[in-house]
C-alpha positions, 0 to 999 in steps of 0.5 A, a space after each residue: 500500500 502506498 504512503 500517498 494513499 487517501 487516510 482513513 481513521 478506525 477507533 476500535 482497530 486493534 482486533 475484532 470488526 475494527 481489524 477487519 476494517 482496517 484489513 478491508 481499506 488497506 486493501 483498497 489503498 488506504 492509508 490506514 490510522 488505528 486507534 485503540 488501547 492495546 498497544 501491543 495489537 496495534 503494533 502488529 496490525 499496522 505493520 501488517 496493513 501498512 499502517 500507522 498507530 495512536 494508543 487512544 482511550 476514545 472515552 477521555 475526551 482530551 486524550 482523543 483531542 491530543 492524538 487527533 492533533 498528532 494525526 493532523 499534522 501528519 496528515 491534514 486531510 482524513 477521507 474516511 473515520 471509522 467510529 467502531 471502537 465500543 464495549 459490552 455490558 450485558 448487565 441491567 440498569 439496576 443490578 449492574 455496576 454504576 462503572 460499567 454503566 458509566 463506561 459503556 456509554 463513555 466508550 459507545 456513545 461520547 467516544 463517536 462524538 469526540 472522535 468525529 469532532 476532533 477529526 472534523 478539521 481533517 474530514 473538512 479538508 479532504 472533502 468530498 470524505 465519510 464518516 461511518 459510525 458501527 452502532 448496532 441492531 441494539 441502537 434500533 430496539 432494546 430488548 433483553 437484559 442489555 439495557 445500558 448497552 442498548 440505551 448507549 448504541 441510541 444515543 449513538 444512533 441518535 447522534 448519527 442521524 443528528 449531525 448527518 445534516 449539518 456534516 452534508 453542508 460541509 462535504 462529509 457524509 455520514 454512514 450509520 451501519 447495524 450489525 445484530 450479533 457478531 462473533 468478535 473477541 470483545 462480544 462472544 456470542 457462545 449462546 448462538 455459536 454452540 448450537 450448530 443450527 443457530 451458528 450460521 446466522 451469527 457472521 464474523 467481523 468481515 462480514 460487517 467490514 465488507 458493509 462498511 465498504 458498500 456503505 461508502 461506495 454506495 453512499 448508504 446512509 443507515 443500513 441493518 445487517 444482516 438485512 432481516 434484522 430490520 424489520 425486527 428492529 420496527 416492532 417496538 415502534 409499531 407494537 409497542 404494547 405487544 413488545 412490553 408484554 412480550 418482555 415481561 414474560 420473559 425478561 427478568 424476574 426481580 430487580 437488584 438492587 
């Protein structure tokens, strides 16, 4: 891959749908710039892809300012950020920790927004450019005991088609894609994959990162992977009542407190 190739930021790169981003435009000729926290993982994919690497906590909003600083001046114009990086929190408003609460919207929701105002500058530069934010099928409906997760792929999505509007005005498009279950390293999905019927409905990260390219190319402004998700995600919207009966019988029986 060739130095001169356009740049591309990916949050969330050091393994899972973040590496296969990052393998994906490499391979088209990009210039990619990862980041993540595992130092040692990114080490090893950027000299694999070409690359280069910035340590990055996303969820320290300073910290996301100061290495989006450092790219800039390396490479004043960004054609494409990848907000991908998240975490997971398979818990309950109330019977969850109150730091994993806090951490998993800091990480989901605030580290897309300070990722793509730090790297506006650079979006703006390279314009005509893209903006792709990884949410999830979770940011379209909340069922389940992951409320904190899903409340923060909302925002997320909420932020998403927010600012879609006034980034267009200045030359960047925004891409929102929602993948439902992924089997990744940082959310296993051993419930699907140990069952060999279920096992097929449940891709790898590759398979998200080859929507992320057809979402660019195509100029796609939301699209729900695998397709039939979506009209799962609709239900709440358009039967409301029949998805709260639903929940409460099989969702959890007491409240911790």
């Amino acid at each position: 891959m060739s130095a001169a190739g356009p740049v591309a930021v990916i949050t969330g790169a050091s393994s899972g749908i973040g590496e296969a981003i990052a393998r994906a435009l490499a391979g088209r000729g990009y210039r990619c710039v990862l980041l993540a926290r595992r130092d040692e993982l990114l080490r090893a994919l950027a000299e694999q892809v070409g690359g280069e690497f910035e340590v990055c906590d996303v969820s320290e909003r300073e910290q996301v300012e100061q290495v989006a600083a450092r790219v800039l001046e390396r490479h004043p114009q960004v054609k494409l950020l990848v907000n991908n990086a998240g975490i997971a929190a398979r818990t309950s408003f109330f019977g969850g920790e109150s730091e994993r609460i806090e951490a998993v919207v800091r990480v989901n929701y605030l580290g897309t927004v300070w990722a793509t105002r730090a790297f506006l500058p650079g979006l703006e530069a390279a314009a005509p450019s893209d903006v792709v934010d990884v949410v999830s099928v979770a940011g379209l409906v909340a069922v389940g005991g992951g409320g904190p997760y899903a409340a923060s792929k909302h925002a997320q999505l909420a932020f998403s088609r927010g600012v879609q509007p006034e980034l267009a005005r200045r030359g960047v498009r925004v891409h929102t894609v929602c993948p439902g279950f992924v089997e990744t390293e940082g959310f296993p999905q051993d419930r699907f994959t140990r069952n060999p019927l279920l096992r097929r409905f449940v891709p790898g990260p590759e398979y998200v990162a080859t929507h992320v390219l057809r979402a660019v190319d195509r100029n796609l402004r939301e699209i729900v992977i695998p397709w039939w998700y979506r009209p799962l995600a609709f239900l709440p919207t358009v039967a409301p009542g029949l998805v709260a009966r639903v929940l409460e019988r099989v969702g959890p029986s007491r409240v911790h407190s």
